[in-house]
C-alpha positions in Angstrom: 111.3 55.2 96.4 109.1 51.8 97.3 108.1 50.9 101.1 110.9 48.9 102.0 108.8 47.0 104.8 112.1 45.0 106.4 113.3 48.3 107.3 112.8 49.1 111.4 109.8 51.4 111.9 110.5 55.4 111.8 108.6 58.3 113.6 107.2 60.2 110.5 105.5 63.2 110.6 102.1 63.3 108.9 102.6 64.1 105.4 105.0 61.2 104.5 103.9 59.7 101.6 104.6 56.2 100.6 106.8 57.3 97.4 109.2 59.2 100.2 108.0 62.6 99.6 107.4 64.9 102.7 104.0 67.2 101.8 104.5 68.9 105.4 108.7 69.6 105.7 109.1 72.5 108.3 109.4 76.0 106.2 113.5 77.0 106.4 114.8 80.4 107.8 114.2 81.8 104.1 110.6 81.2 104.1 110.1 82.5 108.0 111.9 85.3 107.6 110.1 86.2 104.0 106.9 86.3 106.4 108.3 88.5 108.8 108.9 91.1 106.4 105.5 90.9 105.6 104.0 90.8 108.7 106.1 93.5 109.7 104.1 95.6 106.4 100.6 93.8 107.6 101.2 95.3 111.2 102.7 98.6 110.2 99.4 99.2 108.2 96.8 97.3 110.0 95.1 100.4 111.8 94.8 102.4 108.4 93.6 99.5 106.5 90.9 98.2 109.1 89.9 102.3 109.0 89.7 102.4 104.8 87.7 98.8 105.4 85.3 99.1 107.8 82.8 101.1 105.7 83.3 99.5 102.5 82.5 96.1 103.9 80.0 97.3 106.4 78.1 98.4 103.3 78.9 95.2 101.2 77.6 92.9 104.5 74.0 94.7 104.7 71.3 92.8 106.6 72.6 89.3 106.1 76.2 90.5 107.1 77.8 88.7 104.0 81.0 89.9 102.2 81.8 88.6 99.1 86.0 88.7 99.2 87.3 88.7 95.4 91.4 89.2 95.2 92.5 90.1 91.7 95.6 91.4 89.2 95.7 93.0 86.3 96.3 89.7 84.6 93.4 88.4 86.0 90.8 91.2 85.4 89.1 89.6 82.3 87.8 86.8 84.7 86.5 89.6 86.9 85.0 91.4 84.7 83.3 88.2 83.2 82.4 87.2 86.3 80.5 90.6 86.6 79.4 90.4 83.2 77.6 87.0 83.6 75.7 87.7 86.8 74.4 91.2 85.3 73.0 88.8 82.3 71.9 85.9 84.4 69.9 88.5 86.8 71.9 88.9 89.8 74.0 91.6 88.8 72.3 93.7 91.1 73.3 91.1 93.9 76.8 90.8 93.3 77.4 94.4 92.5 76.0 94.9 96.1 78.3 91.9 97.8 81.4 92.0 96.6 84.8 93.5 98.0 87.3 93.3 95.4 91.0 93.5 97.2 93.3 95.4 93.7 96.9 94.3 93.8 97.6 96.6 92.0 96.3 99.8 90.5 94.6 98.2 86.7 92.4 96.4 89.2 91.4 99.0 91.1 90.3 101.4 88.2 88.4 98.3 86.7 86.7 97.4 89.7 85.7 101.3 89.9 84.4 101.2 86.0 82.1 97.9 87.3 80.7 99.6 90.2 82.8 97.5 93.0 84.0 98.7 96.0 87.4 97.8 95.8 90.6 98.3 98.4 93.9 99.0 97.0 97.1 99.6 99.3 100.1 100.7 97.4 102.3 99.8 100.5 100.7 96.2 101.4 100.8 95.2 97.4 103.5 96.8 96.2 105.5 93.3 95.6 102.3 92.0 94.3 102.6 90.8 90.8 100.1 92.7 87.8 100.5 89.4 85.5 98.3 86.3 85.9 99.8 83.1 87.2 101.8 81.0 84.1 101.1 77.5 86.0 100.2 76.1 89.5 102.8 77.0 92.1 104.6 79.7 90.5 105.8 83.0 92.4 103.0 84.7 91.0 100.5 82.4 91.9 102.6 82.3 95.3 102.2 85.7 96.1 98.3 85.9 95.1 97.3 83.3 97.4 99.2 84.9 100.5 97.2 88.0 99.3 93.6 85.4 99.7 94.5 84.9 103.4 95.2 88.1 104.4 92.1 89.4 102.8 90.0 87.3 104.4 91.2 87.5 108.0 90.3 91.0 107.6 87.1 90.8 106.8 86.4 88.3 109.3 88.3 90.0 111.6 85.7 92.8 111.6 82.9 91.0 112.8 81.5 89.5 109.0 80.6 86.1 107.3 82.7 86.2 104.1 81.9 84.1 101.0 85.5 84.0 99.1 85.8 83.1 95.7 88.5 83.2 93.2 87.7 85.0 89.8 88.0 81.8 87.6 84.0 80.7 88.6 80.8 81.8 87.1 77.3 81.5 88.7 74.4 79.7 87.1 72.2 80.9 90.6 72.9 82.7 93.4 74.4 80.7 96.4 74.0 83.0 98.6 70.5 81.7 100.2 72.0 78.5 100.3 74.2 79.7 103.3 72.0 81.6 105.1 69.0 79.6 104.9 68.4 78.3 108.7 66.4 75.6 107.6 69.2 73.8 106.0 71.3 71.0 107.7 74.6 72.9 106.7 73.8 75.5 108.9 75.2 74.6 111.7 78.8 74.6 110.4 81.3 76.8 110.9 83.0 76.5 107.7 81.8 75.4 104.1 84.4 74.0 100.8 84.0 73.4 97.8 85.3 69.9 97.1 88.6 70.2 95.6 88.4 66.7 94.3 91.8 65.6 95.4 91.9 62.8 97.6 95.9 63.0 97.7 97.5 63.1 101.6 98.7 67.2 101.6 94.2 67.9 101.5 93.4 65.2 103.4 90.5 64.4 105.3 88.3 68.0 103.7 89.4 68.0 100.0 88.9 72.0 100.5 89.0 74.2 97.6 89.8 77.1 98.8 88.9 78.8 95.9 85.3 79.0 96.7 84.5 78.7 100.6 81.9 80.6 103.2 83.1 81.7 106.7 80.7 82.2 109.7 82.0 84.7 112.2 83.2 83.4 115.3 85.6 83.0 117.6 86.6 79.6 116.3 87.0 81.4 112.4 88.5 83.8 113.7 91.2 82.0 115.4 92.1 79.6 112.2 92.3 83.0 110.0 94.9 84.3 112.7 96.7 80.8 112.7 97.2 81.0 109.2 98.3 84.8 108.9 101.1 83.8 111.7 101.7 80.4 109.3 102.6 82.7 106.3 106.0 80.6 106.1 104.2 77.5 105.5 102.1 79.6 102.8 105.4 80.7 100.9 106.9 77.3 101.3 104.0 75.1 100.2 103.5 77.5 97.4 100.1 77.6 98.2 97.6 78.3 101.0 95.2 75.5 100.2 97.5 73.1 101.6 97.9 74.8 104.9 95.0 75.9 105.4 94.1 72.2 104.9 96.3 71.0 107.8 94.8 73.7 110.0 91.7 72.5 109.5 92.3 69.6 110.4 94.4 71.2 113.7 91.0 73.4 115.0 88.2 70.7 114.0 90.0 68.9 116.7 91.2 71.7 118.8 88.0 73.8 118.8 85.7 72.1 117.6 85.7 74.2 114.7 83.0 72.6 112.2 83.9 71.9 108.7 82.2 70.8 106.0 83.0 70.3 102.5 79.7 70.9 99.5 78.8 68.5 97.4 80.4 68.6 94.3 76.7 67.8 92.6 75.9 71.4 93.3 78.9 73.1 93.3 81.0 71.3 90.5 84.5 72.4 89.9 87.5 71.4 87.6 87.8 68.1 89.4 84.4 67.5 87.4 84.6 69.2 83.9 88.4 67.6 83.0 87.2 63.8 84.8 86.2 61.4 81.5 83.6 59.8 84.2 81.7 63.0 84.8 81.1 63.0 81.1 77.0 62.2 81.7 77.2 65.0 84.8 78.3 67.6 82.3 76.4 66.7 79.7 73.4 67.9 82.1 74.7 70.7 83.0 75.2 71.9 79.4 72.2 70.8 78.2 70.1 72.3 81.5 69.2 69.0 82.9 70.7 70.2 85.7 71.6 73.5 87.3 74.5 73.9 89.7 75.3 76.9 91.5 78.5 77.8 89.6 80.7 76.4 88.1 85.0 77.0 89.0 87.7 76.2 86.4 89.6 74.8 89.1 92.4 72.1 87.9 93.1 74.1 84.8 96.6 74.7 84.1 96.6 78.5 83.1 94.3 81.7 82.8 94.0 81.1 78.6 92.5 77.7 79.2 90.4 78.7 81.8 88.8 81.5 79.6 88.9 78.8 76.5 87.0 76.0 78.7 84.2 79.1 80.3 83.8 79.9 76.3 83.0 76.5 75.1 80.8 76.1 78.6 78.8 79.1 77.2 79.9 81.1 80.6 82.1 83.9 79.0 80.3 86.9 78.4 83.5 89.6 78.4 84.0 91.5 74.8 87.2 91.3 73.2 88.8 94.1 73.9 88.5 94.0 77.7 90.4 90.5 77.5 94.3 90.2 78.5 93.9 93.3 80.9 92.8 95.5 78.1 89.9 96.6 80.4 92.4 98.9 82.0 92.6 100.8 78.8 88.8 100.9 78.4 88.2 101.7 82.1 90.2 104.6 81.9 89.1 106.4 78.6 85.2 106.3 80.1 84.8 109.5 81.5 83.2 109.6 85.2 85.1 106.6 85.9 81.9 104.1 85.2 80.4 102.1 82.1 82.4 99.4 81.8 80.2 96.9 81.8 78.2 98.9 79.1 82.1 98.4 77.4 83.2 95.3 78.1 79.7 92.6 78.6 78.0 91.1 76.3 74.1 90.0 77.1 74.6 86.9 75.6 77.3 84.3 76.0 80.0 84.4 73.6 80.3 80.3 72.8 83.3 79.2 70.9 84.4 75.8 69.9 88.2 75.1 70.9 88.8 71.1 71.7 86.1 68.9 70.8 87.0 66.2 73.7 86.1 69.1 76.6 83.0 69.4 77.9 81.0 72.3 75.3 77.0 73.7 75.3 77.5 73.0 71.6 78.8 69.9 69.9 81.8 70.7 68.4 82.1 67.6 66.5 83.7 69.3 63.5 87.2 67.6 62.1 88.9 70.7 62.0 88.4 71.3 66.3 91.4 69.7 68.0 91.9 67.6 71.1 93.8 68.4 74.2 94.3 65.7 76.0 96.4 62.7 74.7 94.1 60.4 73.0 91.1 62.6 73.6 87.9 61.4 72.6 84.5 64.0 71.1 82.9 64.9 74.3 80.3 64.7 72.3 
């Protein structure tokens, strides 16, 4: 509906949009008492999970007491492994192999986290309604459920004492961010609480624009407490279909409240979807794949399913992850290697493995060539 401005002024809440639709409705009875179940599982479990935890990320934390917090299903585990795959051939391997806490939703997961070298956690209990396939679009109950999974994980870590970098499995690193965040010297320091930049400017991510697929936590008492808030907001999570958008409302809650210090990254540095599917960032991209410039990662964010995502990291010259060890087949290879390692001997290739797929996306190559489709309607050569 239009603005009907003769019509008397109304109290609105804060997420009524001008075309009538209500981004922040209070979650029903369905939603809150969805959550309680799950609390009730969260609590139940709590003291054996913080037990099976505290090592794992005590040695992922080390001297800069960072955890890297990856969540992941079966249907995602190509992403991880390429994730894996390009660090170990871009020369952090060693890094990332050290950092990262991979949370398995499911059992797959957990064996291919084992063949990579991870330390993973897997709870048959607390995932057991946790779905093994990827997410078919935005918002569905898969990709519901996965993102209640991200806040949980989180909180936990956090709630043992650690800084945690999370980052969703969909990203690839051209360096490693990690000195960006703990560097003293830099004016970012000081903040409690670092986004990517989602790239939407719509009302339900207002004022951040946080991504919450790639984000760095200090721990405090102020991170702490917005982790707890949205554990306790798990209606809002299920209702909203999504944790980004309330996260993004408690953030705006505790900056006020707290004091809590946000900060969303430039997206010059750390470049998303927002930036690779834009027509005006066609010159930024352009750099990027011809080396002019060198971001920190980059996240297929904004992309509507897992095959585009790995179609888009191939053309990008980011996927490095064999055939066979695509569409959860590194389940299979992860369980025939004896000893319960190798699989990134398996499933990684040293190089990237670059193909054309739509010639109006951003490519390292130019696929110029008549027989490459579009996507997009009326897409024009990137190149």
């Amino acid at each position: 509906r239009s603005l009907d401005a003769s019509l008397p002024l109304t109290p609105v809440g804060r997420g009524l949009q001008t075309n009538g639709q209500d981004k922040f409705s209070a979650p029903s009875d369905r939603y809150a008492y969805q959550n309680q179940k799950l609390l009730e599982t969260y609590f139940e479990r709590l003291e054996s999970t913080m037990d099976a935890l505290k090592p794992m990320a005590r040695a992922c934390a080390g001297s800069d007491n960072t955890v890297i917090v990856m969540v992941c299903n079966t249907g995602q585990s190509d992403l991880l492994i390429n994730f894996i795959c390009s660090a170990q051939a871009r020369g952090f391997g060693d890094v990332v192999k050290e950092k990262v806490l991979v949370f398995a939703t499911d059992q797959g997961v957990l064996d291919i986290a084992h063949g990579l070298g991870l330390r993973a956690f897997y709870d048959e209990k607390i995932f057991e309604k946790m779905p093994e396939k990827e997410a078919s679009r935005y918002g569905d109950q898969a990709f519901t459920q996965m993102m209640y999974a991200k806040v949980v994980t989180v909180q936990l870590i956090n709630r043992l004492g650690h800084d945690v970098l999370f980052q969703d499995v969909d990203l690839v690193w051209y360096k490693n961010p990690l000195p960006f965040f703990h560097d003293r010297t830099n004016p970012l320091h000081n903040f409690d609480i670092l986004f990517q930049d989602d790239g939407a400017r719509s009302l339900r991510y207002a004022p951040y624009s946080a991504n919450t697929g790639f984000y760095y936590v200090r721990n405090n008492d102020k991170t702490k407490f917005l982790f707890r808030s949205l554990l306790f907001l798990g209606d809002m999570v299920l209702s909203m279909t999504s944790h980004q958008q309330a996260l993004a409302a408690l953030l705006d809650e505790h900056s006020s409240l707290t004091g809590l210090r946000v900060k969303t990254l430039s997206g010059v540095d750390f470049p998303g979807g927002y930036h690779y599917h834009r027509k005006k960032e066609i010159g930024f991209l352009k750099d990027i794949a011809q080396g002019k410039h060198v971001p920190y990662l980059m996240h297929m964010s904004w992309t509507t399913n897992k095959k585009n995502k790995l179609l888009f990291l191939q053309q990008m010259g980011l996927w490095y992850t064999e055939a066979k060890c695509e569409a959860g087949g590194g389940v299979g290879v992860a369980n025939s290697l004896a000893g319960g390692g190798g699989l990134e001997t398996a499933c990684c290739s040293a190089e990237p493995l670059i193909k054309c797929h739509f010639k109006d996306k951003p490519s390292v190559e130019q696929c110029k060539d008549s027989s490459v489709p579009t996507i997009d309607k009326n897409g024009k050569s990137f190149w």
